[in-house]
C-alpha beads as a LAMMPS data file, in Angstrom:
LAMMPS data file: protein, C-alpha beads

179 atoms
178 bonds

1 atom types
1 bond types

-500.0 500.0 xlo xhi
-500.0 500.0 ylo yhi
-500.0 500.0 zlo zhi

Masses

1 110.0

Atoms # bond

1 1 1 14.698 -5.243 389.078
2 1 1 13.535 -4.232 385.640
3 1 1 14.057 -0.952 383.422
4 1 1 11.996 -0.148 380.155
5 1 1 14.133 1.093 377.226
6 1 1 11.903 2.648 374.819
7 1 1 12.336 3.961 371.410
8 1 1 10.112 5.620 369.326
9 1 1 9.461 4.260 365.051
10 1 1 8.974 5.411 361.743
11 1 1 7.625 8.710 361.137
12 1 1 8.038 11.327 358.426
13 1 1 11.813 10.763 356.515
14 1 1 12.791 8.668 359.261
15 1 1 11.586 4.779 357.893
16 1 1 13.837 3.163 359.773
17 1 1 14.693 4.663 363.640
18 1 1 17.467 4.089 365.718
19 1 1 16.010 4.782 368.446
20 1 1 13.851 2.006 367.804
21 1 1 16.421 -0.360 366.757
22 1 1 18.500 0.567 370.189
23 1 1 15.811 -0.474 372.226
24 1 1 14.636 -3.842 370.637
25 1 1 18.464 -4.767 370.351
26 1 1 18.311 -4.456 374.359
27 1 1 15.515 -6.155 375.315
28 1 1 16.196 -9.100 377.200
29 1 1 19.573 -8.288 378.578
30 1 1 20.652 -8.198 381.898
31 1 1 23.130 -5.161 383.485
32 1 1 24.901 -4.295 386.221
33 1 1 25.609 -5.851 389.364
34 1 1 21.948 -5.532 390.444
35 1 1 21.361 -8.185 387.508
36 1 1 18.674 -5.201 385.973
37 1 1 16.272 -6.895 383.435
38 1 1 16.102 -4.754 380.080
39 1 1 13.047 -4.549 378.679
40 1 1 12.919 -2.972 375.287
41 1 1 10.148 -1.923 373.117
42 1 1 8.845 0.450 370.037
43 1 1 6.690 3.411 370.506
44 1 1 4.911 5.052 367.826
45 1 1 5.712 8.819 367.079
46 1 1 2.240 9.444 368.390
47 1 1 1.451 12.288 371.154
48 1 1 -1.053 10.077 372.540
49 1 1 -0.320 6.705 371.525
50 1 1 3.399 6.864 373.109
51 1 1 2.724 7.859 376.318
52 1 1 -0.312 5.507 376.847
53 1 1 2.000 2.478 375.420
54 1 1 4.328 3.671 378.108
55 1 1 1.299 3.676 380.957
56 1 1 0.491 0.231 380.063
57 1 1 3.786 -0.820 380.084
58 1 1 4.966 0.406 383.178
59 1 1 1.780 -1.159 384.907
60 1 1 2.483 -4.683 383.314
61 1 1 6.637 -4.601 384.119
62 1 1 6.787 -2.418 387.310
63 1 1 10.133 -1.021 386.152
64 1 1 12.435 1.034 388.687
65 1 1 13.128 3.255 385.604
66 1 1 12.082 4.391 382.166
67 1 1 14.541 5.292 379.785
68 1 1 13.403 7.193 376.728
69 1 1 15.182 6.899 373.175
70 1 1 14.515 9.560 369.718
71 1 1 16.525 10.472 367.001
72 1 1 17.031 13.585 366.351
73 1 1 18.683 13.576 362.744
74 1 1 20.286 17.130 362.689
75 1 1 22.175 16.049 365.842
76 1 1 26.166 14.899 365.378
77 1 1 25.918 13.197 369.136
78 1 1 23.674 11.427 371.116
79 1 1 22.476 14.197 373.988
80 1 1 20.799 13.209 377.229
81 1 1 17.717 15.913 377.758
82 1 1 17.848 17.737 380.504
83 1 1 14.477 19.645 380.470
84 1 1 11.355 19.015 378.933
85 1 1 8.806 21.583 378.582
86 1 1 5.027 22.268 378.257
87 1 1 4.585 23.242 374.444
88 1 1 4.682 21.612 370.625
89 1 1 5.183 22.600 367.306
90 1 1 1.571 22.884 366.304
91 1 1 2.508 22.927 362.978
92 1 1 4.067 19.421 362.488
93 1 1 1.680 16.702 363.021
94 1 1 2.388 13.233 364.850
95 1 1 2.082 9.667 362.770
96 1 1 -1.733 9.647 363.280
97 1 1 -2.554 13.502 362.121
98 1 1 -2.402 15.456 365.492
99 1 1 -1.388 18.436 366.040
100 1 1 -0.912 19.713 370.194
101 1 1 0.889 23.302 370.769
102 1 1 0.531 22.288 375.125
103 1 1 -0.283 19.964 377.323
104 1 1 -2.656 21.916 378.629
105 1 1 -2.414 23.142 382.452
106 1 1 0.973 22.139 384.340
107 1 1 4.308 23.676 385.066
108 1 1 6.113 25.306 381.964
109 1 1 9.277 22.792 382.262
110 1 1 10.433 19.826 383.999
111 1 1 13.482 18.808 385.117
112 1 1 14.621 15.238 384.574
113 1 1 16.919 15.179 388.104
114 1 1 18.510 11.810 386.451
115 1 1 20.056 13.734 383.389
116 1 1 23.468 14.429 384.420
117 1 1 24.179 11.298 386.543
118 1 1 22.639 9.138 383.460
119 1 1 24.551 11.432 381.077
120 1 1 27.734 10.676 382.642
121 1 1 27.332 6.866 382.824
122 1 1 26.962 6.958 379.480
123 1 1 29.692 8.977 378.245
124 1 1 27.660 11.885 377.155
125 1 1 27.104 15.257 377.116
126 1 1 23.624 16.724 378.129
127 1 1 21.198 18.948 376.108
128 1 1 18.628 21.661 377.911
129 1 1 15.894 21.270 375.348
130 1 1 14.281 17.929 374.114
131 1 1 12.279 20.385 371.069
132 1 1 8.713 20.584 370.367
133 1 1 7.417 17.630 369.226
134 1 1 6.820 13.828 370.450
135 1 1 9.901 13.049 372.114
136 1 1 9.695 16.061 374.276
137 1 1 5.748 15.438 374.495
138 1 1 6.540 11.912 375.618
139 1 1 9.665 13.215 378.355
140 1 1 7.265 15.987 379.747
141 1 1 4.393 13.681 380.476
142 1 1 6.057 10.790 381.594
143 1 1 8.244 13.281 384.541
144 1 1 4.998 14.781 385.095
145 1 1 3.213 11.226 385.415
146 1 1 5.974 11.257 388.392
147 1 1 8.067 8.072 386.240
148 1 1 11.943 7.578 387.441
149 1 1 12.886 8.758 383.851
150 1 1 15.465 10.200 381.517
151 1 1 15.267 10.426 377.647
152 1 1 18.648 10.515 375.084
153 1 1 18.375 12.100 371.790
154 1 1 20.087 10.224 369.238
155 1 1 21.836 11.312 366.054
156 1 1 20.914 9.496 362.693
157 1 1 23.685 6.876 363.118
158 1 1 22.458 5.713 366.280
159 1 1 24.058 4.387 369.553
160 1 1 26.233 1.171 370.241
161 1 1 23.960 -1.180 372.214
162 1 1 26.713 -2.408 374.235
163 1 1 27.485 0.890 375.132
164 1 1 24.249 1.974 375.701
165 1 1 23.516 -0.928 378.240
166 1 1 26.699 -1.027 379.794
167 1 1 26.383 2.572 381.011
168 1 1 22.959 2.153 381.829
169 1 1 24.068 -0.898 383.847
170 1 1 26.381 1.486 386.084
171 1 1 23.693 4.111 386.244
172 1 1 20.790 1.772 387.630
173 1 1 23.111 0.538 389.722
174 1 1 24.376 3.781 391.038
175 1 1 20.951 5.411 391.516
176 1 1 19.711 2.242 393.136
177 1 1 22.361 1.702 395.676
178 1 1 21.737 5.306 396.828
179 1 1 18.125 4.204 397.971

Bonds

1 1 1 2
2 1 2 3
3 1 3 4
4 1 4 5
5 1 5 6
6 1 6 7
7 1 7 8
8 1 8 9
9 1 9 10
10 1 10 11
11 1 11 12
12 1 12 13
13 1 13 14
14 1 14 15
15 1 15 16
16 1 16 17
17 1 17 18
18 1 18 19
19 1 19 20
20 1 20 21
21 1 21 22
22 1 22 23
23 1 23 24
24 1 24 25
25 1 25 26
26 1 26 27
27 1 27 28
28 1 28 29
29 1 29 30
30 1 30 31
31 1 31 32
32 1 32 33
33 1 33 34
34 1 34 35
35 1 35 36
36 1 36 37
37 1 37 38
38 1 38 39
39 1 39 40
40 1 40 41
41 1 41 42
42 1 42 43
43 1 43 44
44 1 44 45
45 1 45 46
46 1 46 47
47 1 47 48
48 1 48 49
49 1 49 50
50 1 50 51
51 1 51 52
52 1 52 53
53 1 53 54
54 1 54 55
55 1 55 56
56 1 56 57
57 1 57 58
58 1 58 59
59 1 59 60
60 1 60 61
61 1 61 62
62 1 62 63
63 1 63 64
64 1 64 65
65 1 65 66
66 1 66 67
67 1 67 68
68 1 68 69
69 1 69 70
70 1 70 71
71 1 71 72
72 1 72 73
73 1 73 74
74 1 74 75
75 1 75 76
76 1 76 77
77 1 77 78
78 1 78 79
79 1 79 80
80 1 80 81
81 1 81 82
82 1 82 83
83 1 83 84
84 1 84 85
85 1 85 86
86 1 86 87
87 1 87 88
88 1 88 89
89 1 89 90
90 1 90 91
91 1 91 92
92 1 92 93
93 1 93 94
94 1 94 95
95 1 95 96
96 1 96 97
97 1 97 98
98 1 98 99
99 1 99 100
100 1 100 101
101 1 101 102
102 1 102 103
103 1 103 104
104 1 104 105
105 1 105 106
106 1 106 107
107 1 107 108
108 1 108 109
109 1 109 110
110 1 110 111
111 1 111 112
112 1 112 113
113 1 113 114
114 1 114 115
115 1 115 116
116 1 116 117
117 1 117 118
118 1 118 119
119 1 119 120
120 1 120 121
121 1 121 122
122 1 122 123
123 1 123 124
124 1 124 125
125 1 125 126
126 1 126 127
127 1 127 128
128 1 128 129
129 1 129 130
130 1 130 131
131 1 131 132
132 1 132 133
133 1 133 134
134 1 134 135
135 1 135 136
136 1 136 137
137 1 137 138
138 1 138 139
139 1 139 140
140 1 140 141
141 1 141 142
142 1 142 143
143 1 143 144
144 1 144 145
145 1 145 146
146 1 146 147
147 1 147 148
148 1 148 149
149 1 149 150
150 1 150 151
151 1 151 152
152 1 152 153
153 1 153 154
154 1 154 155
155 1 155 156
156 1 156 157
157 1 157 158
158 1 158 159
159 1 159 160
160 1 160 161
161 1 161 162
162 1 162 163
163 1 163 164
164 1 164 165
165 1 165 166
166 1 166 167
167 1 167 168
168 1 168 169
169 1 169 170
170 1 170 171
171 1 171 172
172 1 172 173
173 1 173 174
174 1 174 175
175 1 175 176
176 1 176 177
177 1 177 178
178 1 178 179
């Protein structure tokens, strides 16, 4: 089995994101008693560039599960997201210049049914809101894309790696064992 840890790069103040760091220091390990294959990569903080990247990498890998890593730098503790919802800030734009205020027709929110399970395998705490710009972009189209998906919002410190795929180890394994 296989599981894509992805976290998105530079962008505006942030030059060097944990979020990316997490999920290249992953890739490559193996968790759990299911012996899940981690495979980590770096998204750009691009509305359409991330989610494509995440497309193409799903069809090459075939993972059971996608799990989604941003910083968000006002934060004191990593959050897992709970809800992702159909609307930007189309004020800020993304790495390449783009602005998006929807994603056009589709429900107003989606519900990532793996947040509290993942949440708690992680020793976290869970968040309702994943904002208005890529990372909730990137969470809203990749549960609407109908993915096996959760996505963590890191604080400017980052996450343990250990930690990170240690839990995620017990949480693949969990949600896999159940069928």
């Amino acid at each position: 089995m296989t599981a894509l840890v992805l976290g998105f790069g530079a962008f505006r103040d942030v030059l060097d994101n944990p979020s990316s760091r997490l999920a290249r220091s992953i890739d490559g390990r193996i968790v759990g008693v299911r012996q899940t294959i981690l495979r980590g990569f770096e998204m750009p903080v691009s509305y359409e560039r991330c989610f494509d990247q995440t497309l193409a990498l799903a069809a090459e890998h075939r993972p059971a599960f996608v799990l989604g890593f941003g910083v968000a730098a006002g934060r004191v503790a990593a959050l897992v997201e709970s809800t992702a919802r159909n609307r930007a800030n189309h004020t800020i734009a993304d790495v390449d210049g783009s602005f998006i205020s929807e994603h056009g027709s589709g429900p107003l929110q989606i519900e990532s049914r793996y947040a509290a399970s993942l949440a708690n395998a992680l020793g976290l705490g869970c968040s309702p809101d994943a904002g208005e710009y890529v990372c909730n972009s990137w969470m809203y189209r990749v549960l609407r894309a109908g993915l096996p998906a959760a996505f963590v919002h890191l604080p400017a410190e980052g996450l343990d790696a250990d930690r990170v795929a240690e839990g995620f180890g017990r949480f693949l394994d969990a949600e896999f064992a159940r069928g």
